[in-house]
N, C-alpha and C positions, 0 to 999 in steps of 0.2 A: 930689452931691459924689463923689469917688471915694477909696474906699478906700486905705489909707495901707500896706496891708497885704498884700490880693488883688489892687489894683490894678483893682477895678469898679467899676461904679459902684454906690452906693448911697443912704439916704436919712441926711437932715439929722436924724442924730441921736446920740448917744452909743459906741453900740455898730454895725458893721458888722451890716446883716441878711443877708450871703452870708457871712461869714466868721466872723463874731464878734468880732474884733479892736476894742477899746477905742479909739477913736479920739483922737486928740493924744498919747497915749500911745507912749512908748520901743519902738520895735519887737522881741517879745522873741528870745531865742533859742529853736530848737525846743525845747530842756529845759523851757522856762520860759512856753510858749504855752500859753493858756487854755483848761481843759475844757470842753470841747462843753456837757454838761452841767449845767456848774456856772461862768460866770466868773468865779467868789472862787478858785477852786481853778487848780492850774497841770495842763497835762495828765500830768506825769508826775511825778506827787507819788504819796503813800499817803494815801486816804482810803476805808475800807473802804464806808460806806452809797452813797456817791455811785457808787461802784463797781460797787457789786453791784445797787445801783437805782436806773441814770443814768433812767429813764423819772418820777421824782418832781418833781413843784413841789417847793420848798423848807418848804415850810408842812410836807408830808408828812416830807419826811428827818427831821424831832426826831421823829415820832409812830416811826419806823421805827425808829430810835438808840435810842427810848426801850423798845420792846418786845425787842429785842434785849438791853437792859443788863437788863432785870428777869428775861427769861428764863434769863440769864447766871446773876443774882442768888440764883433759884430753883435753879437745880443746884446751885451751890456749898449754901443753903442745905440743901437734902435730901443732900446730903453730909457736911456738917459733921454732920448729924442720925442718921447713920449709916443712913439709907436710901439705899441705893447700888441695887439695882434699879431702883426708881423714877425716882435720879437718872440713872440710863442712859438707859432710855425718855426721859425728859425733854431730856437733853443730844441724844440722836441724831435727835431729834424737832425740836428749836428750829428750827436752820437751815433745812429743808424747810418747816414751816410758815411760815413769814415770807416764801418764797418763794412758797409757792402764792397766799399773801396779799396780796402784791406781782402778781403776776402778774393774779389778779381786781382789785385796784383799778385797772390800768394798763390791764386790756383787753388785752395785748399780742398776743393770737392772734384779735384781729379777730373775725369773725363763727364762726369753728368751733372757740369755747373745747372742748368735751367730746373733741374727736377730737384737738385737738393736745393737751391734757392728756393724754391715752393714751397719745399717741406719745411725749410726753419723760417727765414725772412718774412715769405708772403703768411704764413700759416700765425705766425708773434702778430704779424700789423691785422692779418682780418682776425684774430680772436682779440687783440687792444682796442682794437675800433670796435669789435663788438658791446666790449664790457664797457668803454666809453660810453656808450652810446645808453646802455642802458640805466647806468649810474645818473647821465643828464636825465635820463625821465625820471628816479626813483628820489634824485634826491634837488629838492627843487633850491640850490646853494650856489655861490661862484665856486666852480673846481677850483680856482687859483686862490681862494679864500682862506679863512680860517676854518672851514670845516661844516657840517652837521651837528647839528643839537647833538644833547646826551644822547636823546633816546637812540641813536643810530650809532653810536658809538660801537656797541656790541655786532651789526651788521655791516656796516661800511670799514672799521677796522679791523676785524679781526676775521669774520666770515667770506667780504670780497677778497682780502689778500692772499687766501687760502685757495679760492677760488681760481683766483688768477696764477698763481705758481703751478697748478693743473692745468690750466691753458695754457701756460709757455711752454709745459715739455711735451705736447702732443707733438709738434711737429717734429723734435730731436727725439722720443722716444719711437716716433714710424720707421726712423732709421737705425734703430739697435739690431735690429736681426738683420742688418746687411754686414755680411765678415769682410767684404773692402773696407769698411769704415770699421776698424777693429782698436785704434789706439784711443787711448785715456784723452790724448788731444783732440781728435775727434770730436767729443762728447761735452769735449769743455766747450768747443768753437761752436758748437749747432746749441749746444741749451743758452752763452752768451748773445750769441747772433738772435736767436728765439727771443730772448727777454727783452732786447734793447728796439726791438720794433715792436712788441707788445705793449713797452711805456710808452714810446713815441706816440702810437696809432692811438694808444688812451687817452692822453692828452691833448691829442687836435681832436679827435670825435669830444670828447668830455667837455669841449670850451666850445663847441660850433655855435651857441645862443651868443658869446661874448664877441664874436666876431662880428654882430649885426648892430654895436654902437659904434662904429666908425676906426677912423683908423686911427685916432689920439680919444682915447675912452677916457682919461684921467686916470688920476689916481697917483699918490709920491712914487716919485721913479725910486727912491733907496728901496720901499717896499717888495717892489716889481721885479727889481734885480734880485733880490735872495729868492723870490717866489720862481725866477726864472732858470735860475741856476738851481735852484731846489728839483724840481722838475723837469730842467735839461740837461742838466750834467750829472747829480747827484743821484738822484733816481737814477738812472739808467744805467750806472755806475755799481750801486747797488744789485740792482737786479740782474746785471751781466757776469760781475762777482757772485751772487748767490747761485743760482740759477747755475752758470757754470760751470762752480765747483759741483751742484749737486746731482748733473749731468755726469762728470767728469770720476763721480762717485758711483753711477750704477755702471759706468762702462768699466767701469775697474773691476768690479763685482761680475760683472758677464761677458766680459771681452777680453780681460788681460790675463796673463799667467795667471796659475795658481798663484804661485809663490810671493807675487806682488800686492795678493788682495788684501793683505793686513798693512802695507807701507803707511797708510795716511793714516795708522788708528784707528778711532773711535768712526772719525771723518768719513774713513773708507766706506762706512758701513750705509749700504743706502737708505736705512729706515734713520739713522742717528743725519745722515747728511739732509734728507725731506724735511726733517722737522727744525734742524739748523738753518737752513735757505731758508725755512716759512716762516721761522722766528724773527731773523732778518727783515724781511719784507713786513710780517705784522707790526713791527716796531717802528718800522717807518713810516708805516698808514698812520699808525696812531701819533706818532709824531706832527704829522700833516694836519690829523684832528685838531688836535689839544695842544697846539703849542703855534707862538708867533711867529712872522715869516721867517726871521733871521733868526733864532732859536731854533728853527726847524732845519735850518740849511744847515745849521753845527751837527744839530744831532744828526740829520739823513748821509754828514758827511764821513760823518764820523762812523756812520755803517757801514758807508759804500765802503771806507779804505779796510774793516774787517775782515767783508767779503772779498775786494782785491787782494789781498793776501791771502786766504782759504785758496783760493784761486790759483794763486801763485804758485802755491803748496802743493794743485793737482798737475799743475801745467809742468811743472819741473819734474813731478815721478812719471808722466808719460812723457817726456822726451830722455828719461835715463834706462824706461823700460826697453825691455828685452835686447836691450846692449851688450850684456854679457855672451849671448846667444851668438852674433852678427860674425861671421865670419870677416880677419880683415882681409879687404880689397887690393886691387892695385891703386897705383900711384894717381890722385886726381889733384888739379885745383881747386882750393877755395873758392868761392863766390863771394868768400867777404871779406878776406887777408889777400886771394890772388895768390898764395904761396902752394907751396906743393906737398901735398899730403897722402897717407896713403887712406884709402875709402873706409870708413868704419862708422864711428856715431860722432867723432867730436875730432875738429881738426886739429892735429897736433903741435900748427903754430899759435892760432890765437884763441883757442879752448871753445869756439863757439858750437851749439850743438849742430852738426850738419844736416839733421832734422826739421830743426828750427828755419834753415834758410827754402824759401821757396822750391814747389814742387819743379817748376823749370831750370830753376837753377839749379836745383842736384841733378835734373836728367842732363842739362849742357855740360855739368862737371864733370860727370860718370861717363860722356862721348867724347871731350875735350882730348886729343893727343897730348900727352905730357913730354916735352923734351928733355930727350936722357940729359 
């Protein structure tokens, strides 16, 4: 049959396996077309998990939801308890761990997990810790505070944050000129993964004098809580959304087809995507400055969810890229319906991209015996 949607052909089934598109279904508008990753979700909706870990079966996204809202749980807990050290460590900690976590269940760096972990992981926490470290000597303030005077306004807002979005993408940009890592996904996952251990490590280096007044310092725990989620969850949020869209942006530009280097727009473009991710991030420093705790957590949140969707935006055209090209396969099972499909990009019973499910799981599916 052919596609009602791509216009190829495809097999007799539910969902397109070149495109994804739900068949008999109302053709939608781009707002309103179905995530690569997910077809319950639209591509340019907010949903944080599918977001930030389009490579999950569904089965996985609750275990994912679920360790994230306990983790959540836990800081506010040890905050309300008036352990605010701890809950530092804890809050600037979450995010990076669920990512590293994420990243070993998905496999996503193929056969040289230790050396790409170096490159994005270790390469985000030692340049975080570094700028951490030097911010505690230049700027003599509580990082968890309201900020710097004026006069530092113009250097601690606008000048480190610029600063630092050139530190996140060293380690994701050492890996552009390797052609195994060629997809738009790629680029999103190493500049995200980059950025969210770069806020981490800034964070615990930047607070190391606070940690030497004990383990209940004072202070209103209401305040603590926005300052901790401001800086454990929002920020890094933030910075994984920017950051990875604007990775996600120059591998489009040097890695993917021709033909796909204009899909995201303006976006695509990696000078107009640098200064969008750096506008991001400067708006949130200066936020941190000049604005009260829980003020700050609206507006940094309210960036993060910008950037998670930009985000969203790249992570959906590299899991639709170079689909049209793919020859179809034989018959395999899903890894996340279990039903029987034939090999291409998007399983024809539950529309999920078969890209998106773990690199193990497509090599068991693609050796799995199918019975006639």
């Amino acid at each position: 049959m052919i596609c009602e949607d791509c216009g190829l052909e495809t097999a007799e089934a539910p969902f397109c396996i070149r495109c994804g598109h739900h068949q008999h279904e109302a053709l939608a508008s781009p707002t309103k077309r179905r995530y690569s990753a997910d077809p319950d979700q639209t591509a340019f909706s907010l949903h944080v998990i599918s977001t930030l870990f389009p490579q999950l079966p569904r089965d996985d996204l609750a275990a994912f939801r679920m360790v994230l809202l306990l983790g959540l749980g836990a800081v506010i807990t040890l905050a309300v308890l008036g352990l605010y050290p701890v809950a530092l460590v804890a809050a600037a900690a979450l995010v990076p761990l669920v990512m590293v976590t994420y990243l070993y269940d998905v496999d996503l760096y193929e056969d040289e997990p230790l050396r790409v972990y170096a490159l994005t992981l270790a390469s985000g926490a030692a340049a975080g810790a570094a700028m951490g470290m030097l911010l505690r000597a230049a700027v003599e303030s509580d990082p968890l505070g309201p900020g710097p005077d004026a006069g530092f306004v113009l250097m601690r807002g606008v000048a480190v944050p610029i600063i630092s979005v050139a530190l996140m993408l060293v380690g994701p940009l050492v890996l552009l000129p390797y052609r195994r890592f060629n997809d738009v996904l790629d680029g999103a996952s190493f500049g995200a993964t980059s950025a969210v251990a770069f806020v981490g490590a800034q964070v615990i280096a930047q607070s190391i004098d606070f940690f030497g007044a004990g383990l209940r310092p004072g202070g209103d725990a209401l305040l603590w809580i926005a300052r901790l989620l401001t800086h454990g969850v929002a920020l890094p949020l933030l910075a994984a959304g920017a950051v990875g869209a604007l990775c996600g942006a120059v591998w489009l530009r040097y890695r993917a087809p021709v033909r796909d280097r204009t899909r995201l727009g303006p976006l695509g473009a990696p000078l107009v995507a640098v200064l969008a991710g750096t506008a991001l991030f400067v708006a949130a420093t200066l936020a941190l400055l000049l604005l009260r705790e829980i003020l700050t957590l609206v507006v940094v949140s309210l960036l993060a969810l910008v950037a998670l969707v930009w985000l969203r935006m790249v992570i959906h055209l590299g899991l639709l890229q170079e689909s049209m090209e793919i020859p179809v396969g034989d018959a395999i099972v899903c890894t996340n319906c279990h039903r029987t499909t034939l090999a291409h990009t998007f399983c024809g019973n539950c529309g999920v991209a078969l890209r998106a499910l773990p690199k193990d799981a497509r090599r068991s599916s693609a050796a799995a015996p199918v019975e006639p």
